[in-house]
C-alpha positions, 0 to 999 in steps of 0.5 A: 264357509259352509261345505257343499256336500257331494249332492248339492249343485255339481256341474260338468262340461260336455267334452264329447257331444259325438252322436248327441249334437241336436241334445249335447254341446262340446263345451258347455256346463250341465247342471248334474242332477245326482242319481247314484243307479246311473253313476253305478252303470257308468252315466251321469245325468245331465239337464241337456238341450232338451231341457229335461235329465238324461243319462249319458256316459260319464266319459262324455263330461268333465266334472267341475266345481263352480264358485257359489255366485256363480250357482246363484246366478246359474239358478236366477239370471237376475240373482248375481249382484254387482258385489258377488261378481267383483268377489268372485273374481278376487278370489279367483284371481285374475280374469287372465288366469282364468282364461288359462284354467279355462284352456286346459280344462277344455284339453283335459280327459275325464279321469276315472277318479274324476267321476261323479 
């Protein structure tokens, strides 16, 4: 199985949208775009709502780790396949347990060594 390196596809979820409502969601995943003069200032950049990338306080995102089918369907609606779904959710386990990563993930804080 093919490493991703650190500048290929990472993705956050909004944890705080306070004063960004009309460009960030609380709960929903960005695509990072990597951009290591905003990472060293303490941002990350995001594709927001507006459809282009800015930079926001990293304490705003919690960083995450995407299985590669659901990259692929991320960048092409039409990509994901029968077959990558029924894969995805075996190696994942199941949709049970999926919903109960999802919960705590939602109640966590970023920590410092969790940033991007």
């Amino acid at each position: 199985m093919k490493r991703r390196s650190k500048q290929e596809n990472r993705f956050a979820v909004c944890v705080n949208n306070t004063g960004y409502q009309a460009s960030l969601e609380a709960g929903k995943l960005y695509r990072v775009i990597p951009d290591d003069e905003a990472g060293s200032h303490g941002y990350i950049r995001v594709i927001d709502e507006s459809g282009e990338d800015y930079g926001y306080s990293v304490s705003r995102f919690f960083p995450i780790e995407v299985p590669q089918a659901l990259e692929k369907a991320l960048a092409s609606p039409t990509a994901l396949q029968a077959e990558d779904v029924v894969r995805t959710s075996s190696a994942r386990g199941s949709r049970k347990k999926s919903k109960q990563t999802l919960s705590k993930v939602s109640k966590a804080k970023p920590r410092a060594s969790d940033r991007l």
